[in-house]
PADRENLO-647784 format. One line per 3 residues: number of its first residue (from 1); their letters; for each residue y, z, x of C-alpha. Coordinates in nm, 2 decimals. Example, Ala and Ser with C-alpha at 12.3 -4.5 7.8 and 13.67 -1.06 7.14 Angstrom:
# PADRENLO-647784
1) as) -0.45,0.78,1.23 | -0.11,0.71,1.37 .
END
This chain:
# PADRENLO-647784
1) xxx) -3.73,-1.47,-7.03 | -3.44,-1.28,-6.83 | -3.42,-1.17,-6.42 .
4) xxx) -3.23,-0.91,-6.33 | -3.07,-0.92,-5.96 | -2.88,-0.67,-5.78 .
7) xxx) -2.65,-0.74,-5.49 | -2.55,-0.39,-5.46 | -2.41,-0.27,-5.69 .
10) xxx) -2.33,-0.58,-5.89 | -2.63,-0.68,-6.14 | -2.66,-1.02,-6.25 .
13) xxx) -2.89,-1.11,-6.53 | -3.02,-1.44,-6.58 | -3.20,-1.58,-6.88 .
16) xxx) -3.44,-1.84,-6.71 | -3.63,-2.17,-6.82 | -3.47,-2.52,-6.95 .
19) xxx) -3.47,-2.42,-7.35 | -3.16,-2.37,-7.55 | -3.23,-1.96,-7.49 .
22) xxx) -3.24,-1.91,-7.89 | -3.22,-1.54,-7.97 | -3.60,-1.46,-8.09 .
25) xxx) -3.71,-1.09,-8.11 | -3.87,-1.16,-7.74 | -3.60,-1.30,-7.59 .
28) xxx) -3.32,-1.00,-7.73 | -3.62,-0.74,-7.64 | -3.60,-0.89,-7.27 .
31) xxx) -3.24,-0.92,-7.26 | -3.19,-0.55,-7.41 | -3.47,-0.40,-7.15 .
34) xxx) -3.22,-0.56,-6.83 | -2.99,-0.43,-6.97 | -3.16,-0.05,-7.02 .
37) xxx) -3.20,-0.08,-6.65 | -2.89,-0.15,-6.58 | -2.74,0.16,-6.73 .
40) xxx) -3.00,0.37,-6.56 | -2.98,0.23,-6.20 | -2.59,0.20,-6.21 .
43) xxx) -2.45,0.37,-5.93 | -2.08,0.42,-5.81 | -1.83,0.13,-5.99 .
46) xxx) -2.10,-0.17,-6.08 | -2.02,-0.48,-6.26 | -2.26,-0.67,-6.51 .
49) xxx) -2.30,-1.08,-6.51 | -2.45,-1.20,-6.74 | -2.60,-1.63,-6.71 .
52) xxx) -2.82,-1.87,-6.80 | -2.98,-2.15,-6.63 | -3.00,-2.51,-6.76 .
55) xxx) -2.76,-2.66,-7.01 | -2.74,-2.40,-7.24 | -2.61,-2.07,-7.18 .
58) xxx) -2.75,-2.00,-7.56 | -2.78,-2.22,-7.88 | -2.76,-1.91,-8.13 .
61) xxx) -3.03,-1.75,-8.33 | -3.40,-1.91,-8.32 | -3.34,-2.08,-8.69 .
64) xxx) -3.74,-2.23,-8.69 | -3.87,-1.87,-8.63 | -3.63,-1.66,-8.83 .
67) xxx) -3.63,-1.93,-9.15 | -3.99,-1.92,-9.15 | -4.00,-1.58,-9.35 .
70) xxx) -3.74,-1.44,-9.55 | -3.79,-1.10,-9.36 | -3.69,-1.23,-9.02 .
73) xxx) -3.33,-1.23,-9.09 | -3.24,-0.88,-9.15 | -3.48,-0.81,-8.84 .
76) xxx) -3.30,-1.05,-8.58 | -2.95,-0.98,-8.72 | -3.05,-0.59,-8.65 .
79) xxx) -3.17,-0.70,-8.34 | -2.83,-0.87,-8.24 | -2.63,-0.62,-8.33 .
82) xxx) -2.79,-0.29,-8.12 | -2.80,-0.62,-7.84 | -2.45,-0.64,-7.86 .
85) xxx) -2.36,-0.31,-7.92 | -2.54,-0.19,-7.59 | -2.29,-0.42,-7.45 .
88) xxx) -2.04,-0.29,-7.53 | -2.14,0.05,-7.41 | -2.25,-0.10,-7.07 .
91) xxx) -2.04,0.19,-6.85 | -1.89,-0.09,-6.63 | -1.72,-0.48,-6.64 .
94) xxx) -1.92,-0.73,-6.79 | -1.87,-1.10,-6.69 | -2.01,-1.36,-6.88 .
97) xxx) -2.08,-1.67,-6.66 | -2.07,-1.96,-6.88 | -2.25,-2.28,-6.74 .
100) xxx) -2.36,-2.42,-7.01 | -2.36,-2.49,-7.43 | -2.26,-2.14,-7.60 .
103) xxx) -2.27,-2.20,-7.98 | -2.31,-1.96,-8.27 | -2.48,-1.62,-8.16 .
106) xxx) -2.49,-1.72,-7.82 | -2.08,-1.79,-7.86 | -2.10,-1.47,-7.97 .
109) xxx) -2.31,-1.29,-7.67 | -2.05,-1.46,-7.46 | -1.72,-1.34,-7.60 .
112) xxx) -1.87,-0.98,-7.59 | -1.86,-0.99,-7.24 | -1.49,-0.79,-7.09 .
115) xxx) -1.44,-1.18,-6.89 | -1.55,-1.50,-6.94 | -1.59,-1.74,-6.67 .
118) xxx) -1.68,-2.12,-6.79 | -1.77,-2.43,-6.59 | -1.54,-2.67,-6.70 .
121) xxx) -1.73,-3.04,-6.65 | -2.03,-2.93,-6.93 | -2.04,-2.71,-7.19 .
124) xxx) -1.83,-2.58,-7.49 | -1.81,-2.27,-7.70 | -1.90,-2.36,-8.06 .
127) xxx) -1.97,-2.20,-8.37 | -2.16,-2.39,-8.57 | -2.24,-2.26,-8.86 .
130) xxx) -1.99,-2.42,-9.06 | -2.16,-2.74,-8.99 | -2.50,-2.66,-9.04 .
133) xxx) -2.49,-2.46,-9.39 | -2.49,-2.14,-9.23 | -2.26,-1.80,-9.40 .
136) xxx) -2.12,-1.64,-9.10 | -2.23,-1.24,-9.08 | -1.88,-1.02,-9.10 .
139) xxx) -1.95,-0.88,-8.79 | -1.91,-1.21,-8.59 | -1.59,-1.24,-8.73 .
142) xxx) -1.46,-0.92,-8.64 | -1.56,-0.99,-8.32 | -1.44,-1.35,-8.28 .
145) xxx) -1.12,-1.24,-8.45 | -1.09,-0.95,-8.18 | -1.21,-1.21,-7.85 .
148) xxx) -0.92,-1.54,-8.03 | -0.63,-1.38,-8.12 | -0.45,-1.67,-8.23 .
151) xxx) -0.46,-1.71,-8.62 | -0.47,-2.11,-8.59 | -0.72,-2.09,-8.28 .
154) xxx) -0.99,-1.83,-8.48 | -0.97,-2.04,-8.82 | -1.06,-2.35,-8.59 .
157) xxx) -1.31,-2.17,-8.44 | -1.47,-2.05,-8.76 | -1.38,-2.26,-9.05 .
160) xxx) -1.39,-2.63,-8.85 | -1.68,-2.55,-8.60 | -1.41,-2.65,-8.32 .
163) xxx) -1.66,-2.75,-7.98 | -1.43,-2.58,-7.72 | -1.43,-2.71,-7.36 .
166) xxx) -1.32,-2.47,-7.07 | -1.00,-2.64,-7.06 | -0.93,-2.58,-7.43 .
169) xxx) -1.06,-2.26,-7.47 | -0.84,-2.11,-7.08 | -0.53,-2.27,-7.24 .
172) xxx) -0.61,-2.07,-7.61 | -0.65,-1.70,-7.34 | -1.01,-1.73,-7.49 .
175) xxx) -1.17,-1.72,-7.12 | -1.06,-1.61,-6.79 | -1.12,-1.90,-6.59 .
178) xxx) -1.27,-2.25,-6.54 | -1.44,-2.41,-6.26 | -1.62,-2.72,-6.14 .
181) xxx) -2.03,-2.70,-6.17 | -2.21,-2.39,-6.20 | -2.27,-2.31,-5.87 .
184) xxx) -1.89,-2.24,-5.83 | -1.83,-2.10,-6.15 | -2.14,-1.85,-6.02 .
187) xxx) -1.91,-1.82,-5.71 | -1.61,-1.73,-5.89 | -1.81,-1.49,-6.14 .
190) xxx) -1.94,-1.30,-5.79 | -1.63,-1.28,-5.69 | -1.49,-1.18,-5.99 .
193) xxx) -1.76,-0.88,-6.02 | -1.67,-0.76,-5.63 | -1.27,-0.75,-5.73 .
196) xxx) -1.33,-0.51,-6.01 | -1.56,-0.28,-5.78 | -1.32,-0.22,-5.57 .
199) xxx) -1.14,-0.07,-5.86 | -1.37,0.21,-5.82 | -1.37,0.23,-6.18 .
202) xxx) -1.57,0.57,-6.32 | -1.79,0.38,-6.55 | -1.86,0.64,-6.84 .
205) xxx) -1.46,0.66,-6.86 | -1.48,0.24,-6.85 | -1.70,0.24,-7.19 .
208) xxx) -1.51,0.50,-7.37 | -1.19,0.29,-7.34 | -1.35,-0.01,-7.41 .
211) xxx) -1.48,0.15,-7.72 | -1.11,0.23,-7.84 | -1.01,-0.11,-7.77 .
214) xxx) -1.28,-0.26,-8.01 | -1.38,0.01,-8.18 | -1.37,-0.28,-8.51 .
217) xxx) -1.65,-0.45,-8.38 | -1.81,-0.12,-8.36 | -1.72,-0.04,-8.72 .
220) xxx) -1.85,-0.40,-8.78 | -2.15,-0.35,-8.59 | -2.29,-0.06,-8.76 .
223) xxx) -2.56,-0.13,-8.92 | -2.48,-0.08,-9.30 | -2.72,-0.27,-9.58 .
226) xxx) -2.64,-0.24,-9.95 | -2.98,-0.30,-10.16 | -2.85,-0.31,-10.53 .
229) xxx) -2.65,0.03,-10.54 | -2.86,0.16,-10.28 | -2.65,0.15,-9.95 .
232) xxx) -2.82,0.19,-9.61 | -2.67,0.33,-9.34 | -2.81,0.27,-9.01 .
235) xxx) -2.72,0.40,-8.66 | -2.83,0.08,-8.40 | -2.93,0.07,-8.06 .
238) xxx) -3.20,0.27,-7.86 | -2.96,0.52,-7.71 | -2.91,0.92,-7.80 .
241) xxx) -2.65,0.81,-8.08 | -2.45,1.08,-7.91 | -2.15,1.15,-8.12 .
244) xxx) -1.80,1.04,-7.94 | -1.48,0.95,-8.13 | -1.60,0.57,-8.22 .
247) xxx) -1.92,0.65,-8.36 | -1.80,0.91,-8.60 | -1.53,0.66,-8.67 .
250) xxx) -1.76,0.40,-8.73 | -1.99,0.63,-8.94 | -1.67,0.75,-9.14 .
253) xxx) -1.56,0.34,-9.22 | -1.93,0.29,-9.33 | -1.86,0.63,-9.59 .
256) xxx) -1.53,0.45,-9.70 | -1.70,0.12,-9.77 | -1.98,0.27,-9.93 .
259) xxx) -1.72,0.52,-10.17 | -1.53,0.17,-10.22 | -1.79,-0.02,-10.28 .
262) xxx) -2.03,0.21,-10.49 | -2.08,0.10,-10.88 | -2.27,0.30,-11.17 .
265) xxx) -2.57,0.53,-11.01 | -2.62,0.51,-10.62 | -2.78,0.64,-10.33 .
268) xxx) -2.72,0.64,-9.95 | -2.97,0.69,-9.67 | -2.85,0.72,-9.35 .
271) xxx) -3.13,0.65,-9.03 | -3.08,0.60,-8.64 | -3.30,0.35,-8.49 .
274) xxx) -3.50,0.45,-8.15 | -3.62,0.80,-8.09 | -3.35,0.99,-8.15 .
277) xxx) -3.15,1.01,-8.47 | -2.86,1.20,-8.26 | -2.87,1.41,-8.02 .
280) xxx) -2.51,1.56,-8.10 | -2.20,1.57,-7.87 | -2.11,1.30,-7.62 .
283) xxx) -2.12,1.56,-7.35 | -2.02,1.28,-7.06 | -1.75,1.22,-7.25 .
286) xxx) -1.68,1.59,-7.30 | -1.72,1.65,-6.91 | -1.50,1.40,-6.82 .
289) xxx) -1.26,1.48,-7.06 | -1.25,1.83,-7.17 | -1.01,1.79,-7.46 .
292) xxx) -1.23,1.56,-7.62 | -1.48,1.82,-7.74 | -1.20,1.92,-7.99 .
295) xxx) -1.12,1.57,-8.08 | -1.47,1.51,-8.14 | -1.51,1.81,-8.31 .
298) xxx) -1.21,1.76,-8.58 | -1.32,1.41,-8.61 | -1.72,1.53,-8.74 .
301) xxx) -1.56,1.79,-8.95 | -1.36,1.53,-9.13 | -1.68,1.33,-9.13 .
304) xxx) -1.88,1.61,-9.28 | -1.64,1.72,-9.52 | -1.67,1.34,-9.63 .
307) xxx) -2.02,1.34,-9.66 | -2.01,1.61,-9.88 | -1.75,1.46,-10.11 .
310) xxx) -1.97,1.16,-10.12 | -2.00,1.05,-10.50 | -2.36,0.96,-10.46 .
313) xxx) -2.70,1.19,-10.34 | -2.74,1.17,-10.00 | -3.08,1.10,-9.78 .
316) xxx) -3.11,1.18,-9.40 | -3.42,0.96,-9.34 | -3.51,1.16,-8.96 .
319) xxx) -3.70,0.91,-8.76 | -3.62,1.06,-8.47 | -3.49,1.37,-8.25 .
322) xxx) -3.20,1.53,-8.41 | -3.04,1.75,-8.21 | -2.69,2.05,-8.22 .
325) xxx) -2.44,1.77,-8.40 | -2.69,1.56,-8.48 | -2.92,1.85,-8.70 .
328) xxx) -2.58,1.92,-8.86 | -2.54,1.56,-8.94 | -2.86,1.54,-9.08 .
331) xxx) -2.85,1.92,-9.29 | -2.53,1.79,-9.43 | -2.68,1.52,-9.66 .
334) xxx) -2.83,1.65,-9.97 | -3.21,1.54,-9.90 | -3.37,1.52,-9.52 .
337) xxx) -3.71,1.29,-9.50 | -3.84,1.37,-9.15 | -4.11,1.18,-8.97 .
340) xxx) -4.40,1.39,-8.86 | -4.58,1.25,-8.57 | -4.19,1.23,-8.37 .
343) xxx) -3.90,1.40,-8.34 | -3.77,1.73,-8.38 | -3.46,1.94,-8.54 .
346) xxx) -3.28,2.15,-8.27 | -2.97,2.39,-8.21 | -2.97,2.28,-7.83 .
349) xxx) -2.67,2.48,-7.75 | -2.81,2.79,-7.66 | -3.00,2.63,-7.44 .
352) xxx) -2.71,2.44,-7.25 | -2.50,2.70,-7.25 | -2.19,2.55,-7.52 .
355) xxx) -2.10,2.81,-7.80 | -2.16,2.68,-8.16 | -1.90,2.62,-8.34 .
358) xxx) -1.83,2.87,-8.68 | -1.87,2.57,-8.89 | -2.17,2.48,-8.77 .
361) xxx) -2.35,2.85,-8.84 | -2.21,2.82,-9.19 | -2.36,2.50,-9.28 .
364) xxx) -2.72,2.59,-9.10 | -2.69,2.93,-9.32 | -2.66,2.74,-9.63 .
367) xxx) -2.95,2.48,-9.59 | -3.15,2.74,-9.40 | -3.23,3.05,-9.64 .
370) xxx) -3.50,3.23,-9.39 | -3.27,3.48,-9.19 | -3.58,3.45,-8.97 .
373) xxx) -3.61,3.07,-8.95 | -3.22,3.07,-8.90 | -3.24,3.32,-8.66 .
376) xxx) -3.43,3.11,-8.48 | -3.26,2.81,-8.52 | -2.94,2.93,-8.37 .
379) xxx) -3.00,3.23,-8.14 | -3.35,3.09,-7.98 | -3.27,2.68,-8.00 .
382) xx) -3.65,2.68,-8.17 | -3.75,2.31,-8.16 .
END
């Protein structure tokens, strides 16, 4: 369904075959597993291109499959939106080299790319929901709203299904560049990825700043479900959900639309996707940037002390490891549900050598009575 290439240390992933490329749970499974080992064989500065072959570079969501059973919505919609947000976590440039049709989700995959090159004698960026009967998910607003910063050029976009050609959409600042066939707008994408290189560019630093810049879309992209007054909080992706300034910001908007939002008796659950349900700090953040360990620190106190204002009981459904931050995270709602065949709770800072913070002693003390078990807990990092 998808290649992965690598010219040094530029990767360029290619989603292969003559179809439209509709987003299936195979196809966003294959995308999101190039894209795992990407991360994990980046070296030095890299760059990410991202193509497709034939005339579509995607033609959105696969509507017979997920129309067939009223479950496969929330599931590909999930599915999209840990796709997408590992994209924009990616610790270096991404270039998305447009050769063909982009409508609807696969508009979407392409504008959450940091460039957009677009061959300019076939194709068009469309969303089409508008004219197929389609409601538009809030998140691929915020995004589209964040990617077409013109007010006139986003309600075209949105609210008239405008089919944009290269031409329209470099003279809107949509894109970055246009160019004749896809061989040279592959050229141009190349060469695109080998200028930013050179930039020498630390990557990790590269993802936190691009998390600042749309750390909307990352509010947006958490994965929050409201199921009559029962709101569902869910932490996406396959990563460590490691706690950095966007995700407890994106956490902390959920908790204000959920306090907003909340009518007569609720609940909220809050769950991580993958194995782990956090494992605590951003510590690559916190290495690279040692002030950010009190920054991140102030911001998950505010976040706790939010939680625990919460007008509503709280549920920590634990699918996953939850580790130092992420077992405070989890002791500060008012119920945990753990899964027993995976996972673990852990202190891990004795272990790695960080202090614990007084804070965080005080809240283990108070939702673990043993002095023995909590003991444990803190001074042997007991798993």
């Amino acid at each position: 369904m998808c290649t992965l290439e690598k010219l040094g240390n530029l990767f360029i992933l290619t989603i292969t075959g003559d179809d439209e490329h509709r987003f299936n749970p195979s196809l966003i499974d294959s995308i999101k597993s190039a894209l795992d080992r990407v991360t994990a064989e980046a070296t030095g500065s890299s760059a990410l291109i991202t193509t497709a072959q034939g005339k579509f570079f995607s033609n959105g969501v696969d509507l017979t499959w997920t129309l067939s059973d009223p479950s496969h919505y929330p599931l590909i919609d999930s599915k999209l939106k840990s796709l997408i947000f590992h994209f924009f976590n990616l610790p270096m440039p991404t270039i998305a080299a447009v050769t063909g049709h982009a409508s609807a989700a696969g508009f979407v995959l392409a504008m959450s790319h940091d460039y957009v090159v677009m061959r300019k004698d076939r194709g068009f960026l469309y969303m089409s929901e508008i004219d197929i009967g389609l409601k538009i998910p809030n998140w691929f607003v915020t995004l589209v709203k964040n990617k077409v910063k013109s007010p006139a050029a986003w309600r075209d976009v949105v609210m008239r299904g405008a089919k944009l050609t290269a031409d329209m959409a470099i003279e809107q600042g949509i894109i970055h560049s246009t160019h004749h066939g896809a061989a040279e707008t592959m050229k141009e994408a190349i060469k695109l990825g080998e200028e930013l290189m050179e930039r020498k560019w630390d990557g990790k630093v590269y993802a936190h700043n691009r998390r600042l810049v749309f750390s909307d879309v990352l509010v947006a992209l958490t994965n929050e479900t409201k199921q009559g007054n029962l709101f569902i909080l869910t932490l996406t992706g396959d990563d460590e959900h490691r706690l950095n300034p966007s995700l407890i910001d994106s956490i902390r908007a959920a908790f204000e639309r959920i306090t907003a939002e909340a009518t007569g008796s609720s609940v909220l659950i809050t769950t991580g996707q993958g194995k782990f349900f956090s494992n605590g700090y951003d510590l690559d953040l916190a290495s690279s940037d040692p002030s950010s360990i009190q920054l991140m620190d102030s911001k998950l106190k505010s976040l706790i002390f939010y939680l625990f204002n919460l007008p509503m009981p709280t549920i920590a459904a634990v699918t996953g490891h939850a580790s130092a931050a992420g077992f405070v995270l989890a002791m500060s709602h008012d119920y945990v549900l753990m899964r027993k065949d995976r996972g673990f709770l852990y202190m891990s800072e004795i272990d790695i050598g960080l202090k614990i913070p007084n804070w965080f002693v005080t809240l283990v003390k108070n939702k673990v009575k043993s002095p023995v078990t909590w003991r444990d807990v803190v001074m042997r990092g007991t798993k």
